[in-house]
matplotlib code that plots the C-alpha trace (Angstrom):
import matplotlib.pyplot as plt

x = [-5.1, -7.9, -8.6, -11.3, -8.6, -4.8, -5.7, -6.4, -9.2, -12.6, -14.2, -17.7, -20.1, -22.0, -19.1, -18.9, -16.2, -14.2, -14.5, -11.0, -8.3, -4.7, -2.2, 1.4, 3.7, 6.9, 7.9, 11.1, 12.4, 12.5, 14.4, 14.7, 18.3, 18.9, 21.4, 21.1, 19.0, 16.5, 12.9, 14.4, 17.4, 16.9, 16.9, 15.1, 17.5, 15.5, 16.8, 15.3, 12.9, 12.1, 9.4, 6.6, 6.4, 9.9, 8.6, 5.4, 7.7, 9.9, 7.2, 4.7, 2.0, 0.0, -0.5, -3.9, -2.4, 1.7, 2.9, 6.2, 7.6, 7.0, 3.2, 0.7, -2.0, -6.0, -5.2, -2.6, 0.3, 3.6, 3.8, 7.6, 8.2, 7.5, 4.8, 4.1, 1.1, -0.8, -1.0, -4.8, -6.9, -10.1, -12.2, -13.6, -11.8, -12.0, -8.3, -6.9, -3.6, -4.9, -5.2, -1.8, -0.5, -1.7, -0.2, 3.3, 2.4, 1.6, 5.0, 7.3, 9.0, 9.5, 11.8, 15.2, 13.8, 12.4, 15.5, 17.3, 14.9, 15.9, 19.5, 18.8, 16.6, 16.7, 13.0, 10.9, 8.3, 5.1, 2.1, -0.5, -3.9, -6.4, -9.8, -13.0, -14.1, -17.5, -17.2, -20.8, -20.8, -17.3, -14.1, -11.4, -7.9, -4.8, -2.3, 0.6, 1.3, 4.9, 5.1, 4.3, 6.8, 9.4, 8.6, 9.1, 12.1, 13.9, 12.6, 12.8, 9.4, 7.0, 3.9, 1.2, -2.1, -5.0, -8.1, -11.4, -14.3, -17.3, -19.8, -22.4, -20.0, -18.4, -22.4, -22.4, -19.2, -20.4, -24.0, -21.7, -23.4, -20.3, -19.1, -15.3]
y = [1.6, 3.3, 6.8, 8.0, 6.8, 8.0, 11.7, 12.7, 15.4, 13.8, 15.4, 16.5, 13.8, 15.3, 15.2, 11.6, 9.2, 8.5, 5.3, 3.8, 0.9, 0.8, -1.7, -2.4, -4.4, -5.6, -6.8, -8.3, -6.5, -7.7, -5.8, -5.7, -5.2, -4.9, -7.2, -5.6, -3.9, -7.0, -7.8, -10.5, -9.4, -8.6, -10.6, -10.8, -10.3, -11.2, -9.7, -10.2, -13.6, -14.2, -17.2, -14.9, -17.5, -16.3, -12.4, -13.7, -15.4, -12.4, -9.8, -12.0, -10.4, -12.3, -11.2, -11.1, -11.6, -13.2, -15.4, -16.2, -15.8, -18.3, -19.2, -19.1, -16.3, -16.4, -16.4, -19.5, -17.7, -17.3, -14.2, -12.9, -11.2, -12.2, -10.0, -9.9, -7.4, -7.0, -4.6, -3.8, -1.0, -1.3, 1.1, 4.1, 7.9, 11.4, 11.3, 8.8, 9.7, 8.1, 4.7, 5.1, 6.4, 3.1, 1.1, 3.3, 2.4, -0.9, -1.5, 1.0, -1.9, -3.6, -1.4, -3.3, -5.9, -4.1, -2.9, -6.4, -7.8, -4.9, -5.9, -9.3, -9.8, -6.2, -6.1, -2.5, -1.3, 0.4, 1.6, 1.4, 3.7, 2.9, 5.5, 5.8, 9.6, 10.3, 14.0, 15.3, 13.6, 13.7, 15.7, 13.3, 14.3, 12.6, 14.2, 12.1, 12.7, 12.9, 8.9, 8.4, 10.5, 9.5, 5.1, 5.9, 7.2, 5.1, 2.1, 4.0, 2.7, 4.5, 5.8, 4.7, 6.4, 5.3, 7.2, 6.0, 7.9, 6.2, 5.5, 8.1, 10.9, 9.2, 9.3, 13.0, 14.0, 12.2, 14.1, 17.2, 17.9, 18.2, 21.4, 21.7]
z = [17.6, 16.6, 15.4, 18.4, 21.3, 19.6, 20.0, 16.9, 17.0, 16.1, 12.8, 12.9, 12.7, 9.4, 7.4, 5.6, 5.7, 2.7, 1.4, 1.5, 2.4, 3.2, 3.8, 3.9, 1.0, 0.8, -2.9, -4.4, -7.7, -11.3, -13.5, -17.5, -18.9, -22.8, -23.9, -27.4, -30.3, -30.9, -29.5, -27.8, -26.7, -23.4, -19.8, -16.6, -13.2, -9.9, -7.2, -3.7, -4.0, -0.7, 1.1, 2.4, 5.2, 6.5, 6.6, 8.7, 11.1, 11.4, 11.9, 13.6, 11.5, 9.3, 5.4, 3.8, 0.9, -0.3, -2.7, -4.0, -7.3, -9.4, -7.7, -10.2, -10.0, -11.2, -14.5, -13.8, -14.8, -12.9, -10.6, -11.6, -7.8, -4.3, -2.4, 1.3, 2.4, 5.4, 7.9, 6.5, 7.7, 6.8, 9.2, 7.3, 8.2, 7.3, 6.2, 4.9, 6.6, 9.7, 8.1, 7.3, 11.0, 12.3, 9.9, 11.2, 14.5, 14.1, 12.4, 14.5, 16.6, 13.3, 12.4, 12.5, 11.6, 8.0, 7.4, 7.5, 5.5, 3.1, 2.8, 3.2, 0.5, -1.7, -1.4, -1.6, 0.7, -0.1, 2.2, -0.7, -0.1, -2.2, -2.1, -3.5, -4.3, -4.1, -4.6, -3.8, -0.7, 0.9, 0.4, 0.4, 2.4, 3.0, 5.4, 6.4, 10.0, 11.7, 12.5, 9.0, 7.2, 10.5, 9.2, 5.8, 5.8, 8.6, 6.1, 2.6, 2.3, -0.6, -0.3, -3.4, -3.4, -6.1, -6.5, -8.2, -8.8, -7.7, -10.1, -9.3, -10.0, -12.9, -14.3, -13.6, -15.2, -18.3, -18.6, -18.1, -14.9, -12.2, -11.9, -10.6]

ax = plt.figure().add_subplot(projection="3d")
ax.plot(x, y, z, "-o")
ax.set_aspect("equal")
plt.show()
């Protein structure tokens, strides 16, 4: 669904879009226990390794990225979780709360099914935003709508926002030349 045909009231056309993704993960958990006082002493407990094959059957959706603990990343070492993420929104917004609305929607029939998987497997959830700032030209905004807040807590799923400063500015703030 897009943002010019859900309703949402359009922004004005001179403002610029924020430069930003968003997508939706589902990860297993590792956890760390201390079996004593050494460097050594501790162990690894993996709790929720799933086949990301499985949770593409079960949604129907197709990742644009997965891989299963123990696969071996760029760097040919062992990734110590499974990851499933997809759901990717792409399409630049004024607020990057709407990316995050469609993924909601997109995933709002999934909902029993999201919530097996989480006793099934013990696996976390995460809508991940990820934004570019490009202060002197945009003003960046994130407002999570009612469907958003309403799917994250019927699936305990997190919300993770990164911000980077775009280059430009990041040139500015070191000649001392943004003012804040």
């Amino acid at each position: 669904m897009c943002a010019e045909t859900n309703g949402l009231d359009p922004m004005p056309s001179n403002m610029n879009q924020v430069q930003c993704y968003s997508y939706f993960s589902i990860a297993s958990q590792t956890k760390t226990i201390r079996t004593g006082k050494g460097r050594l002493s501790h162990v690894a407990v993996e709790n929720g390794n799933f086949d990301p094959a499985v949770i593409t059957a079960l949604l129907g959706l197709h990742p644009h990225r997965a891989w299963q603990q123990g696969d071996r990343n760029a760097f040919n070492k062992p990734y110590g979780f499974s990851c499933w993420s997809g759901c990717m929104q792409k399409k630049p917004v004024f607020d990057a709360g709407r990316q995050c609305q469609r993924i909601a929607l997109q995933l709002h029939d999934k909902i029993p099914v999201l919530n097996a998987l989480r006793q099934q497997y013990a696996v976390q959830f995460w809508i991940s935003v990820v934004s570019v700032l490009h202060p002197e030209e945009s003003t960046p905004a994130l407002s999570l709508g009612h469907e958003v807040i309403a799917f994250c807590y019927l699936t305990g799923t997190q919300i993770d926002v990164d911000m980077y400063v775009s280059e430009a500015t990041t040139s500015l703030v070191l000649a001392g030349k943004l003012v804040c």
